[in-house]
N, C-alpha and C positions, 0 to 999 in steps of 0.2 A: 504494500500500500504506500509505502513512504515512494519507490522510484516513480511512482505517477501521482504522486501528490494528492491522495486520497483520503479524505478524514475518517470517513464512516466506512464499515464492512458491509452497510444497505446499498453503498454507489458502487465497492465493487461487484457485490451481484448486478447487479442492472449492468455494469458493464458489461461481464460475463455473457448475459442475457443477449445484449447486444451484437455480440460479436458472433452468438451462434446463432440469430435470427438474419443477423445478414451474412453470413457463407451461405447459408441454405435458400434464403431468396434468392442471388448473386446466382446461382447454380438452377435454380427454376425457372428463374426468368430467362436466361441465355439460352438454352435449348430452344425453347417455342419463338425466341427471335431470330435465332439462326434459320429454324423451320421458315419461318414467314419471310425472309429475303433468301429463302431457297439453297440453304442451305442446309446438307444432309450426310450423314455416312453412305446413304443410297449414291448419291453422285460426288462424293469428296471423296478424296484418297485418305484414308485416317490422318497420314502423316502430315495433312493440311488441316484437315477438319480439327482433331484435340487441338493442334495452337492457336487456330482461330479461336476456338471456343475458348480456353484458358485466356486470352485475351480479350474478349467480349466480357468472359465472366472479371475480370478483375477490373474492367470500367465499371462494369454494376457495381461491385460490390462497393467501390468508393462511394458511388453516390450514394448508397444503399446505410452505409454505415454512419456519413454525417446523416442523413435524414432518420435511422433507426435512433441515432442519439441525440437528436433534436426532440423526435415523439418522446423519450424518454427520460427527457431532462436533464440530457448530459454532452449537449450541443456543443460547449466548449471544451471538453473533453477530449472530444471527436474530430474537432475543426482542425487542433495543436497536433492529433495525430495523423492525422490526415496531410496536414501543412509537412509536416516531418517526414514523411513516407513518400509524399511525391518529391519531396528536393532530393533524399536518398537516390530516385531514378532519374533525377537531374532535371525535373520541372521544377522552377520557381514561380514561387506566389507571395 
């Protein structure tokens, strides 16, 4: 709790919470969007299709995770990790 500056053991459940409700949306939602701009293991060769999709899926889940800790009241939480996580891949914000 102290490396993320956490007072209470109530926000880091709700973090917890958070971060297993967006892998799992992040990973529902990508599939049926790849399907709907036609994209499929039917007509993708695997070795294109998983990195499209691990790619698609880790835009979701960015958005997925400020907005899951927005609804849950841990929007600056999530903003600072987030802010942190894309300079690491070399976007600045």
């Amino acid at each position: 709790m102290i490396r993320w500056n956490i007072d209470k053991p109530r926000d880091l459940v709700i973090i917890f919470i958070v971060f297993s409700i967006t892998g799992s949306t992040s990973i529902a939602v990508g599939r049926p969007v790849l399907k709907a701009i036609g994209i499929t293991l039917d007509n993708f060769h695997p070795l294109l299709y998983y990195p499209i999709f691990v790619i698609l899926s880790f835009v979701f889940y960015q958005f997925f995770l400020v907005l899951y800790g927005w609804v849950f009241g841990q929007f600056n939480f999530f903003w600072e990790m987030e802010k942190k996580m894309l300079r690491r891949f070399g976007f600045a914000l």
